[in-house]
Backbone as JSON Lines, residues from 0, in Angstrom:
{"i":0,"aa":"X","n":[14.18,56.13,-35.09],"ca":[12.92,55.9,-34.4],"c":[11.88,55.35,-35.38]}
{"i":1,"aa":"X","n":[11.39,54.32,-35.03],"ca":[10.35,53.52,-35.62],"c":[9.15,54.65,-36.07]}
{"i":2,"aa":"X","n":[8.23,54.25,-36.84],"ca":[6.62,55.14,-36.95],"c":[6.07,53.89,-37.32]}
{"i":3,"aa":"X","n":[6.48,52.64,-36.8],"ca":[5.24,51.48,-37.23],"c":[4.06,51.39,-35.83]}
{"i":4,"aa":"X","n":[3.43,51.23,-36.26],"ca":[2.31,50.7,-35.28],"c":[2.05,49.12,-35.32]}
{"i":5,"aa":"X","n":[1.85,49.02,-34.3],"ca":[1.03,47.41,-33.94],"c":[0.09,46.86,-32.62]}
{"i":6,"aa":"X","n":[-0.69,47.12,-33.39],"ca":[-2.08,46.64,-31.9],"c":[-2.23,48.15,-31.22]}
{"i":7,"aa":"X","n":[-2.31,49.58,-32.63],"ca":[-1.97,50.88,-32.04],"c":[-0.77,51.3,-30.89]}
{"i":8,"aa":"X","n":[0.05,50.36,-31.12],"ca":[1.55,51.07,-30.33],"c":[2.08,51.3,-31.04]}
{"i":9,"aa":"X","n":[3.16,52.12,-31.0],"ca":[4.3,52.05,-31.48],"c":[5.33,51.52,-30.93]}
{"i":10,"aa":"X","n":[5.91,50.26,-32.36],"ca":[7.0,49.29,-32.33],"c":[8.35,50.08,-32.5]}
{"i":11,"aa":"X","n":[9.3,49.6,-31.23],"ca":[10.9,49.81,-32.11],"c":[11.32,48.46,-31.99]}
{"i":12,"aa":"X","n":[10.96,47.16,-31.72],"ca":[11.68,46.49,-32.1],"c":[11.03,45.36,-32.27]}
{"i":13,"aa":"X","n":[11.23,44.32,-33.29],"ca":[10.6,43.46,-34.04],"c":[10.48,42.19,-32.85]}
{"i":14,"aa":"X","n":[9.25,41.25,-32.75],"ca":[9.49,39.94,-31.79],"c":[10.39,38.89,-32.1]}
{"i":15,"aa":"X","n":[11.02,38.51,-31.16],"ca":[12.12,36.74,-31.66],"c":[11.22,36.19,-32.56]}
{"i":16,"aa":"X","n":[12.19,35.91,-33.5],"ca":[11.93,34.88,-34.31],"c":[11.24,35.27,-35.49]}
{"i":17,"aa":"X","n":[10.86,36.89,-35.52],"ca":[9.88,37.22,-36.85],"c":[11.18,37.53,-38.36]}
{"i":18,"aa":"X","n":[10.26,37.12,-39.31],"ca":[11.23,36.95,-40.48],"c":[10.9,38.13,-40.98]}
{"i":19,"aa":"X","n":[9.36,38.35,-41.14],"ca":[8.84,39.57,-41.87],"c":[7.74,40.57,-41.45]}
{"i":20,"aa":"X","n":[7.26,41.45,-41.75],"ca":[5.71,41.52,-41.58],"c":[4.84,42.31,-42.95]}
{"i":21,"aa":"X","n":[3.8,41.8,-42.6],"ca":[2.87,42.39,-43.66],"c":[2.06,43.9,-43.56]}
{"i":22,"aa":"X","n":[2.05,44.83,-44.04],"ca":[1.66,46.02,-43.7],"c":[0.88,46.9,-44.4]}
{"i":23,"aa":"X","n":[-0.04,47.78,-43.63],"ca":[-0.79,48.82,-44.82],"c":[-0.1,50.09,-44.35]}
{"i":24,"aa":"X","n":[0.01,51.13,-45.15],"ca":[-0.09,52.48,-45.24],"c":[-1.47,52.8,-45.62]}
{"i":25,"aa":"X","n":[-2.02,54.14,-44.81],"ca":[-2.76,54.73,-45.22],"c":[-2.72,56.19,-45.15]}
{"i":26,"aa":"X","n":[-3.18,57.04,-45.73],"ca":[-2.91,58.47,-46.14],"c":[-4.19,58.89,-45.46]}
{"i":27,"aa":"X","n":[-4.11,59.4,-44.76],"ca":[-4.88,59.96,-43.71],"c":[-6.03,60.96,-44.38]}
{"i":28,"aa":"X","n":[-5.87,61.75,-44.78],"ca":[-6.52,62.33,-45.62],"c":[-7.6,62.19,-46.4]}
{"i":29,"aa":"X","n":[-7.31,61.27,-47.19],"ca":[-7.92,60.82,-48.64],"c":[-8.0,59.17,-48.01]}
{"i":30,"aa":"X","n":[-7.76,57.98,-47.18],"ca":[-7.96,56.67,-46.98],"c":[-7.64,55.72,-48.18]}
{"i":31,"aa":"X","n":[-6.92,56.5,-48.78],"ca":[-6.08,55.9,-49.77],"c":[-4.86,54.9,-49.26]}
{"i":32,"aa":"X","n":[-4.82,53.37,-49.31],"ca":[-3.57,52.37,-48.71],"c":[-3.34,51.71,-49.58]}
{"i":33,"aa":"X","n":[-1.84,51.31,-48.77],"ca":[-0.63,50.47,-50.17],"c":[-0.89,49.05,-48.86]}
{"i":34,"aa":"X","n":[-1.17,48.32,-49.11],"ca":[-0.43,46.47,-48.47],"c":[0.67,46.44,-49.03]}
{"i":35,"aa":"X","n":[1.85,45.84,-48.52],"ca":[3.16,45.44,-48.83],"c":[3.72,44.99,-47.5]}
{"i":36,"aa":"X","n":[4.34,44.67,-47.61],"ca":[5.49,43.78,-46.95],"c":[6.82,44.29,-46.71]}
{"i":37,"aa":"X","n":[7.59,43.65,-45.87],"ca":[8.93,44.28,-45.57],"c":[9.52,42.88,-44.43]}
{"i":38,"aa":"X","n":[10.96,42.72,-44.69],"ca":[12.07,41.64,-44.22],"c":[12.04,42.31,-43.24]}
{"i":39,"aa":"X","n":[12.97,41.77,-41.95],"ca":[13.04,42.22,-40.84],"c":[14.72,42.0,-41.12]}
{"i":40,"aa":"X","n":[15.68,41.46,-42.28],"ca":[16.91,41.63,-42.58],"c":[17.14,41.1,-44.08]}
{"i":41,"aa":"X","n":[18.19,41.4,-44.55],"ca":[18.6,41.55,-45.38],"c":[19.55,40.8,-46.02]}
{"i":42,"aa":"X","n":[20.01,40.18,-46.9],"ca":[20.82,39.39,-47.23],"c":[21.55,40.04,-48.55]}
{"i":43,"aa":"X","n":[22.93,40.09,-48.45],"ca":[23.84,40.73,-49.73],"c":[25.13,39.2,-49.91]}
{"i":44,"aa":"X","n":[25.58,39.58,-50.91],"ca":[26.35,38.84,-51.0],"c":[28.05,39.33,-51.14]}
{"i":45,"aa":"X","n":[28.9,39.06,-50.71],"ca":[30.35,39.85,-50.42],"c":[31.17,38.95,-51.14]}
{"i":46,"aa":"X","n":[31.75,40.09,-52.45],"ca":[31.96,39.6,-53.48],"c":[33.74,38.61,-53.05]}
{"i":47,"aa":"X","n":[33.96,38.06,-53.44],"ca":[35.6,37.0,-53.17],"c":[36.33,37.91,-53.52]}
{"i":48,"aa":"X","n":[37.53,37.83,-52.54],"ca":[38.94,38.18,-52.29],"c":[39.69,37.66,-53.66]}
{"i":49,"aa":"X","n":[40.74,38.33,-54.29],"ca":[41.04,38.33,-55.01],"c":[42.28,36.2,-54.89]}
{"i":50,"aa":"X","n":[42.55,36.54,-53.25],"ca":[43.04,35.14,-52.74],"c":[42.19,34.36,-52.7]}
{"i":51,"aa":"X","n":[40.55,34.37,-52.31],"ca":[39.9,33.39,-52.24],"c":[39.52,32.37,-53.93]}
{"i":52,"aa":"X","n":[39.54,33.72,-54.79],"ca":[39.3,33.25,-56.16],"c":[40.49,32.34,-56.51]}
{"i":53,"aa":"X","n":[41.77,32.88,-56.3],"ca":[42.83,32.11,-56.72],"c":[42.91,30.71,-56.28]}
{"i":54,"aa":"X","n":[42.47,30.58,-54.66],"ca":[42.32,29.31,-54.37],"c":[41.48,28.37,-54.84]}
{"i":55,"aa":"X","n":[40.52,28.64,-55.65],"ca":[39.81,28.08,-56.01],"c":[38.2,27.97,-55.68]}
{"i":56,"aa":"X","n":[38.19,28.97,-54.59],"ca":[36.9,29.14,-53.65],"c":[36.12,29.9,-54.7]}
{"i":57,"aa":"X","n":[34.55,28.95,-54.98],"ca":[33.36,29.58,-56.14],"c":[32.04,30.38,-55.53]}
{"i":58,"aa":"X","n":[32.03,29.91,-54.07],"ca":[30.57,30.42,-53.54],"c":[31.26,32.04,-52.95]}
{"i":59,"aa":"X","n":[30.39,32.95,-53.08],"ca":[30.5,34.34,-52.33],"c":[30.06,34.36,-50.95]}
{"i":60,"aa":"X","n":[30.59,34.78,-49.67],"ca":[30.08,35.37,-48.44],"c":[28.93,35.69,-48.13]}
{"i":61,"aa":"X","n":[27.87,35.46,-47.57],"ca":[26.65,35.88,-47.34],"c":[26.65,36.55,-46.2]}
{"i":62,"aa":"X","n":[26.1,38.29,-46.44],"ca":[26.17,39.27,-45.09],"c":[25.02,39.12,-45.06]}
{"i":63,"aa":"X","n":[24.54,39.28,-43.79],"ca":[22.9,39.24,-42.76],"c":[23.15,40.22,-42.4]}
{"i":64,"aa":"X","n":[21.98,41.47,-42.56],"ca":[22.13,42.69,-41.73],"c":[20.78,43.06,-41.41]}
{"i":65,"aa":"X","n":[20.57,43.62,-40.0],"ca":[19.14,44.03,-39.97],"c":[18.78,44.85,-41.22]}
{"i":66,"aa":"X","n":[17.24,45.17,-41.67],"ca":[17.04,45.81,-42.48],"c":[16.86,47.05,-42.62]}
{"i":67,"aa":"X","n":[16.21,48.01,-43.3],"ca":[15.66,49.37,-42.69],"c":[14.63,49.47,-42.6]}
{"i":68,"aa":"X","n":[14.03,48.72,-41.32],"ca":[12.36,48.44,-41.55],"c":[11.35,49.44,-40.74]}
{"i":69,"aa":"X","n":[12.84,49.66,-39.81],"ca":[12.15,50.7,-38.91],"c":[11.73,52.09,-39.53]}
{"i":70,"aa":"X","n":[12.74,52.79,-40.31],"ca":[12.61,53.64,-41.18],"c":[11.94,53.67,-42.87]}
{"i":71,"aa":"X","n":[11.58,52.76,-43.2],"ca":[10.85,52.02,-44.59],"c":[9.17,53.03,-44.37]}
{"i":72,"aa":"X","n":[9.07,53.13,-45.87],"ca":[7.77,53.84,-46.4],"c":[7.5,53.14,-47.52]}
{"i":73,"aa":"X","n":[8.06,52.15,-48.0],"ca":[6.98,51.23,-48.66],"c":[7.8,51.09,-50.26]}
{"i":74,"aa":"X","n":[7.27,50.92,-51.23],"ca":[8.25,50.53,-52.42],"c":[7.78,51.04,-53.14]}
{"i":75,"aa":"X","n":[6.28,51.58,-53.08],"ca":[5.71,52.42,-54.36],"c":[6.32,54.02,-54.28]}
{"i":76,"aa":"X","n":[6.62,54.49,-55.89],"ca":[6.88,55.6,-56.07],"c":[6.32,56.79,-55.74]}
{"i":77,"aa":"X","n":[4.38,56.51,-56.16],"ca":[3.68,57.21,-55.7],"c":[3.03,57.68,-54.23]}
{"i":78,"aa":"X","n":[3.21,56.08,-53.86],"ca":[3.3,56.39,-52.36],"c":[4.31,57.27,-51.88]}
{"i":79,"aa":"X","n":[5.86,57.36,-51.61],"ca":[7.03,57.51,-51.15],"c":[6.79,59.03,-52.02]}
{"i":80,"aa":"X","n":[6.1,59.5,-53.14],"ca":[6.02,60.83,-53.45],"c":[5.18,61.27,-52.79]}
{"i":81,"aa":"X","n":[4.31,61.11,-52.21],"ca":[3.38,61.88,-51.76],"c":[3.64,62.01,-50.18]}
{"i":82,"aa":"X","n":[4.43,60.6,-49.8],"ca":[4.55,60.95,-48.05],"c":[5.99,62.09,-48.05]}
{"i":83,"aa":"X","n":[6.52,62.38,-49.06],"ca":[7.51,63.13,-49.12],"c":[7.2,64.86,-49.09]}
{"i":84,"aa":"X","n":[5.98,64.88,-49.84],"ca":[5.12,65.97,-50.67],"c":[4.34,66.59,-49.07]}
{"i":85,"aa":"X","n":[3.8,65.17,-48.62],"ca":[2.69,65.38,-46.79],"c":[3.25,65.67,-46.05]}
{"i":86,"aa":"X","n":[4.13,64.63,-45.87],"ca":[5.03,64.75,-44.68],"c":[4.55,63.35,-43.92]}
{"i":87,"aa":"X","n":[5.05,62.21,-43.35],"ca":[4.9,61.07,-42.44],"c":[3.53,61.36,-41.72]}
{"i":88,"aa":"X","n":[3.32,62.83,-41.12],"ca":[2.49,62.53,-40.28],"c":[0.86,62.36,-41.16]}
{"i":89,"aa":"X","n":[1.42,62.78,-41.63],"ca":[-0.48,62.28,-43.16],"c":[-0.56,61.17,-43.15]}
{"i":90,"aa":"X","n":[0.24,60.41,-42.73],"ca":[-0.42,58.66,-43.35],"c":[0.05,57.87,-41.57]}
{"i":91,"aa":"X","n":[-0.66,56.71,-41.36],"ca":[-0.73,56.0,-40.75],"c":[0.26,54.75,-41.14]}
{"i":92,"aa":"X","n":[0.99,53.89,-40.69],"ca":[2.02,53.04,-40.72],"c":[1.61,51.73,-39.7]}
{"i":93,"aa":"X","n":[0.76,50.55,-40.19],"ca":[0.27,49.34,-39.36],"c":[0.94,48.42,-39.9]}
{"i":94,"aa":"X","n":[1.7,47.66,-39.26],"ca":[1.96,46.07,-39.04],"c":[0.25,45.49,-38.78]}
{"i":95,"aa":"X","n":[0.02,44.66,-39.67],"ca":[-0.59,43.7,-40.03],"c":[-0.91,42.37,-39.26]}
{"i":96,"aa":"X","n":[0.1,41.72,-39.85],"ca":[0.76,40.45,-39.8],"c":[2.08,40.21,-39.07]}
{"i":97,"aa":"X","n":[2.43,38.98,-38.62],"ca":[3.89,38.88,-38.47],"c":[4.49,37.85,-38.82]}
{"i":98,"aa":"X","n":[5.36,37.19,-39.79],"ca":[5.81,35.89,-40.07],"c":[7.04,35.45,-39.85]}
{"i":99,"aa":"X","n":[6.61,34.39,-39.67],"ca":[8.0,33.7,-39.11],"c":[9.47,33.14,-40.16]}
{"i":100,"aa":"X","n":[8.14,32.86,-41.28],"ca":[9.36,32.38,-42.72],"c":[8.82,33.74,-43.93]}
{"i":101,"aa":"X","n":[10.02,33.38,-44.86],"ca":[9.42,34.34,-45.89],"c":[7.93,33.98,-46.42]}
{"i":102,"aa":"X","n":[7.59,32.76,-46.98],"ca":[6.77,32.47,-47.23],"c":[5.88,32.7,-46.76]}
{"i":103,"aa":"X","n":[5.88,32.51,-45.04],"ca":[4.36,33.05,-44.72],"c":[4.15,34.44,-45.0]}
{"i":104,"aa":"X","n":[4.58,35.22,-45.05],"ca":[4.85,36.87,-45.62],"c":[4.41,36.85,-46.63]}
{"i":105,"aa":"X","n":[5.21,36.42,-47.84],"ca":[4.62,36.65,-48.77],"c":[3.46,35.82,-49.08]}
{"i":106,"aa":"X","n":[3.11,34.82,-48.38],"ca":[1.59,34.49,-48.86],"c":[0.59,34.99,-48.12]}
{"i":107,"aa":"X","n":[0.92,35.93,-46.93],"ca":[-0.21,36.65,-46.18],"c":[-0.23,38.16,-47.27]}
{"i":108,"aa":"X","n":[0.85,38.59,-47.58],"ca":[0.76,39.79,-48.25],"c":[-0.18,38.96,-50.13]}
{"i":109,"aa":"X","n":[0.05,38.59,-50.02],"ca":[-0.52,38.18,-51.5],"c":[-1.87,38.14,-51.54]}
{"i":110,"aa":"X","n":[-2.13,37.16,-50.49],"ca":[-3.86,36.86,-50.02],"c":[-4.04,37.95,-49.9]}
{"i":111,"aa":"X","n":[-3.8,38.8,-49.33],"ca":[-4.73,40.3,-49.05],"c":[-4.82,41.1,-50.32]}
{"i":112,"aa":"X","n":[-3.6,40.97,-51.16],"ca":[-3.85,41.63,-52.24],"c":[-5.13,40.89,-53.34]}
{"i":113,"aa":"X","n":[-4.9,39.6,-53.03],"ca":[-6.15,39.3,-53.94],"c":[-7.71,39.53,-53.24]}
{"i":114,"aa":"X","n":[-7.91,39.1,-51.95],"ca":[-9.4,39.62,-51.24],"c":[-9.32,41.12,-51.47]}
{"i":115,"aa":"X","n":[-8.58,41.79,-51.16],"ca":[-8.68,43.38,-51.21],"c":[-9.07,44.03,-52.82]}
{"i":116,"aa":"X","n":[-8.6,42.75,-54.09],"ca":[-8.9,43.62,-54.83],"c":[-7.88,44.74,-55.07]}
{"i":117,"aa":"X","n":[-6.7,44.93,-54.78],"ca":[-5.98,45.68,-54.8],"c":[-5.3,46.86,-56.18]}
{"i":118,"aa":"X","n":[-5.83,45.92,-57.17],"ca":[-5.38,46.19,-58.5],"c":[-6.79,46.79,-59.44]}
{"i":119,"aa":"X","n":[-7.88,46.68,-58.53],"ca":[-8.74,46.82,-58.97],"c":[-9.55,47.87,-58.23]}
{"i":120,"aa":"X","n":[-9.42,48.55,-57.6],"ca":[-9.93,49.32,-56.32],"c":[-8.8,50.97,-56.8]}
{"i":121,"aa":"X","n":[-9.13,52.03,-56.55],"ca":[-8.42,53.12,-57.02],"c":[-8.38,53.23,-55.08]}
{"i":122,"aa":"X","n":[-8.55,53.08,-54.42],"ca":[-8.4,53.59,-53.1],"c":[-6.97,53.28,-52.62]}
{"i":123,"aa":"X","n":[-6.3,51.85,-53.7],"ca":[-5.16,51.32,-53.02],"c":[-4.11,51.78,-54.1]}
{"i":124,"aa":"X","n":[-2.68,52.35,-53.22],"ca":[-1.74,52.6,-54.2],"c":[-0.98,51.49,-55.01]}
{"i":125,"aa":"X","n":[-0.93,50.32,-54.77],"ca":[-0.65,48.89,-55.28],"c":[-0.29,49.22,-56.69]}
{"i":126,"aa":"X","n":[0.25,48.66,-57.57],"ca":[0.4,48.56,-58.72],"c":[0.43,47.41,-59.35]}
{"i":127,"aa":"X","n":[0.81,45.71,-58.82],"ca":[0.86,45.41,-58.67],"c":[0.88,43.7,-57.97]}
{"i":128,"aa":"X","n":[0.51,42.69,-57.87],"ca":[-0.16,41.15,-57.24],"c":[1.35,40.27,-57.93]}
{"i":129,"aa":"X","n":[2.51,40.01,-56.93],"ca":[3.65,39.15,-57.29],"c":[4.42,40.08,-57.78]}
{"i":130,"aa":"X","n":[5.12,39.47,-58.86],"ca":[5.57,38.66,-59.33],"c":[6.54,38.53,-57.97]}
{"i":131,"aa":"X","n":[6.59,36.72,-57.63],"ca":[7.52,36.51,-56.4],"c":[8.53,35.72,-56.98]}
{"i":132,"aa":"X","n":[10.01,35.91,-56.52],"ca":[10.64,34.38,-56.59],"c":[9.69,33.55,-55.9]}
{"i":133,"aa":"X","n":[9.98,32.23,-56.35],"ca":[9.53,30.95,-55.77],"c":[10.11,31.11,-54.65]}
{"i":134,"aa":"X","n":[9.0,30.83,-53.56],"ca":[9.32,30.25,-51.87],"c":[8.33,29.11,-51.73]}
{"i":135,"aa":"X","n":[9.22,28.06,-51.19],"ca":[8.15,26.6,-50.51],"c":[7.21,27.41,-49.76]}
{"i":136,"aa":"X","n":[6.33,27.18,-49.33],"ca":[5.61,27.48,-49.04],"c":[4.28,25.65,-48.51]}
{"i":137,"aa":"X","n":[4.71,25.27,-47.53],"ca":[3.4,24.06,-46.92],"c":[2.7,24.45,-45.98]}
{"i":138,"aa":"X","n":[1.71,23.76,-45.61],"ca":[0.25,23.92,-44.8],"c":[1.24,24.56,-43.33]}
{"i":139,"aa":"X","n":[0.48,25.29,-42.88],"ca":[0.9,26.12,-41.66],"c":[-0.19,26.57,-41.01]}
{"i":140,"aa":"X","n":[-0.25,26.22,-39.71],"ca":[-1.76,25.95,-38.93],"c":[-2.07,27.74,-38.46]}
{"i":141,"aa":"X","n":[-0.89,27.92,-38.13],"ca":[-0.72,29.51,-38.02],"c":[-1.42,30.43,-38.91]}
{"i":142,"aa":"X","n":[-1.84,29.91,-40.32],"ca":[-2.42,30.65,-41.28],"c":[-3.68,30.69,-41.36]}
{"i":143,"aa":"X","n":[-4.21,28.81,-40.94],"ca":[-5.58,28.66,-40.88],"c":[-6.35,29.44,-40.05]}
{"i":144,"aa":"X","n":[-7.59,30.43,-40.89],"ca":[-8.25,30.68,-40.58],"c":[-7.92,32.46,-40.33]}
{"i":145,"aa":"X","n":[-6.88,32.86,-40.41],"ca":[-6.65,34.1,-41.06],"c":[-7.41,35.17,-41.71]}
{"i":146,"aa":"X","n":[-7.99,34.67,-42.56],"ca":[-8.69,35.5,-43.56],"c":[-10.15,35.13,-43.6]}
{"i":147,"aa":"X","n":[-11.03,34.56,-42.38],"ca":[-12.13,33.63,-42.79],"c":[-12.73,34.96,-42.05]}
Protein backbone atom coordinates (compact mmCIF):
# COMPACT_ATOMS: atom_id res chain seq x y z
CA UNK A 1 0.00 0.00 0.00
CA UNK A 2 1.17 3.30 -1.21
CA UNK A 3 1.60 6.44 1.67
CA UNK A 4 2.26 8.93 -1.29
CA UNK A 5 0.02 11.75 -1.56
CA UNK A 6 -0.95 13.86 -4.54
CA UNK A 7 -3.30 16.83 -4.76
CA UNK A 8 -3.85 15.39 -0.81
CA UNK A 9 -4.98 11.84 -2.01
CA UNK A 10 -3.58 9.05 -1.67
CA UNK A 11 -1.86 7.48 -4.86
CA UNK A 12 -1.54 3.61 -5.57
CA UNK A 13 -0.87 3.93 -8.89
CA UNK A 14 1.34 6.11 -11.00
CA UNK A 15 -0.45 8.04 -14.43
CA UNK A 16 0.39 6.57 -18.21
CA UNK A 17 3.24 7.61 -19.34
CA UNK A 18 4.99 9.06 -16.04
CA UNK A 19 8.79 8.24 -15.93
CA UNK A 20 9.32 9.80 -12.49
CA UNK A 21 8.22 12.10 -9.82
CA UNK A 22 9.64 14.71 -7.75
CA UNK A 23 8.89 14.70 -3.99
CA UNK A 24 9.12 16.23 -0.43
CA UNK A 25 9.03 14.45 2.87
CA UNK A 26 8.21 16.25 5.75
CA UNK A 27 8.46 15.29 9.47
CA UNK A 28 5.54 16.43 10.94
CA UNK A 29 6.74 17.42 14.03
CA UNK A 30 9.71 19.52 13.65
CA UNK A 31 8.77 20.72 9.44
CA UNK A 32 11.92 19.46 8.75
CA UNK A 33 11.87 18.12 4.50
CA UNK A 34 14.08 16.10 2.18
CA UNK A 35 13.12 17.00 -1.98
CA UNK A 36 14.21 13.99 -3.92
CA UNK A 37 13.03 12.13 -6.53
CA UNK A 38 12.16 8.58 -7.36
CA UNK A 39 11.78 6.33 -11.02
CA UNK A 40 8.55 4.89 -11.46
CA UNK A 41 10.97 1.60 -12.79
CA UNK A 42 13.97 0.32 -12.78
CA UNK A 43 16.48 -0.90 -15.06
CA UNK A 44 19.18 -3.92 -14.18
CA UNK A 45 21.14 -5.55 -16.42
CA UNK A 46 21.04 -9.70 -16.76
CA UNK A 47 24.32 -10.83 -16.83
CA UNK A 48 25.04 -13.47 -20.38
CA UNK A 49 24.52 -17.08 -20.45
CA UNK A 50 27.47 -18.83 -20.35
CA UNK A 51 26.12 -19.93 -24.39
CA UNK A 52 25.42 -16.47 -25.21
CA UNK A 53 29.16 -15.46 -24.35
CA UNK A 54 30.46 -18.37 -26.34
CA UNK A 55 28.55 -17.24 -29.29
CA UNK A 56 29.95 -14.31 -29.35
CA UNK A 57 27.01 -12.15 -28.01
CA UNK A 58 28.79 -8.70 -26.04
CA UNK A 59 25.68 -6.60 -24.98
CA UNK A 60 23.84 -7.91 -21.56
CA UNK A 61 19.82 -8.23 -21.28
CA UNK A 62 18.11 -5.27 -20.03
CA UNK A 63 15.28 -6.12 -17.19
CA UNK A 64 12.49 -3.26 -16.74
CA UNK A 65 10.80 -3.74 -13.50
CA UNK A 66 8.39 -1.52 -11.74
CA UNK A 67 10.19 0.14 -8.95
CA UNK A 68 9.59 0.34 -5.18
CA UNK A 69 8.10 3.63 -5.32
CA UNK A 70 5.13 2.84 -3.69
CA UNK A 71 6.92 1.70 -0.61
CA UNK A 72 10.22 4.22 -0.90
CA UNK A 73 11.19 6.72 2.08
CA UNK A 74 13.70 8.52 0.34
CA UNK A 75 17.67 7.93 0.09
CA UNK A 76 18.84 9.92 3.01
CA UNK A 77 20.17 7.98 5.98
CA UNK A 78 19.03 10.45 8.35
CA UNK A 79 15.86 10.73 6.99
CA UNK A 80 15.10 6.73 6.71
CA UNK A 81 16.62 6.86 10.57
CA UNK A 82 14.37 8.84 11.97
CA UNK A 83 11.11 7.67 10.00
CA UNK A 84 12.26 4.28 11.39
CA UNK A 85 12.92 5.80 15.06
CA UNK A 86 8.85 7.88 14.41
CA UNK A 87 7.28 5.66 12.71
CA UNK A 88 5.69 6.73 8.85
CA UNK A 89 2.95 8.32 10.47
CA UNK A 90 5.32 11.49 11.70
CA UNK A 91 6.12 12.61 8.34
CA UNK A 92 3.98 13.48 5.42
CA UNK A 93 4.88 11.83 1.84
CA UNK A 94 3.89 14.51 -1.38
CA UNK A 95 4.39 13.93 -5.00
CA UNK A 96 5.33 17.19 -6.27
CA UNK A 97 5.87 16.92 -9.74
CA UNK A 98 5.34 14.33 -12.40
CA UNK A 99 7.69 13.64 -15.42
CA UNK A 100 7.48 12.18 -18.31
CA UNK A 101 11.42 11.68 -19.19
CA UNK A 102 14.20 11.32 -16.72
CA UNK A 103 15.39 14.54 -17.41
CA UNK A 104 12.45 16.38 -16.68
CA UNK A 105 12.78 14.80 -13.07
CA UNK A 106 15.84 15.40 -12.56
CA UNK A 107 15.81 18.96 -13.67
CA UNK A 108 12.55 19.70 -11.68
CA UNK A 109 14.20 17.99 -8.61
CA UNK A 110 17.42 20.04 -9.06
CA UNK A 111 15.67 23.46 -9.62
CA UNK A 112 14.02 23.08 -6.36
CA UNK A 113 17.04 22.15 -4.71
CA UNK A 114 18.71 25.23 -5.86
CA UNK A 115 15.51 27.92 -5.17
CA UNK A 116 14.98 26.04 -1.87
CA UNK A 117 18.42 26.55 -0.84
CA UNK A 118 18.51 23.12 0.22
CA UNK A 119 22.14 22.78 1.29
CA UNK A 120 21.95 25.79 2.96
CA UNK A 121 18.76 25.85 5.09
CA UNK A 122 19.06 23.29 8.34
CA UNK A 123 15.17 22.73 7.97
CA UNK A 124 15.99 20.38 4.88
CA UNK A 125 17.47 16.87 5.32
CA UNK A 126 19.31 17.13 1.76
CA UNK A 127 22.88 16.59 1.86
CA UNK A 128 23.43 17.16 -1.23
CA UNK A 129 22.58 19.33 -5.20
CA UNK A 130 23.57 16.39 -8.18
CA UNK A 131 25.94 14.93 -8.77
CA UNK A 132 23.76 13.48 -11.96
CA UNK A 133 24.80 11.24 -14.82
CA UNK A 134 24.39 13.29 -17.86
CA UNK A 135 20.68 13.32 -19.27
CA UNK A 136 19.77 15.45 -22.61
CA UNK A 137 17.78 17.42 -21.35
CA UNK A 138 15.93 20.37 -24.34
CA UNK A 139 13.39 23.17 -23.98
CA UNK A 140 10.08 21.53 -22.77
CA UNK A 141 7.02 23.82 -22.72
CA UNK A 142 5.71 21.62 -19.89
CA UNK A 143 8.42 23.18 -17.65
CA UNK A 144 7.85 26.76 -18.66
CA UNK A 145 6.80 28.61 -16.06
CA UNK A 146 6.96 26.05 -13.24
CA UNK A 147 8.84 27.79 -10.82
CA UNK A 148 7.84 31.54 -11.71
Amino acid sequence: MSHWLYQDKIIEDLPSGVVGFVYKITNIETGKMYIGRKYATSRKRKALTKAQKLSGRKRKDVIVAESNWASYTGSNKYLNSEIETLGKDKFKFEILYFGKTKGVVNYIEETLHHKLDVILNEMYYNECIGPRRFMAMRYNKELQGIFL
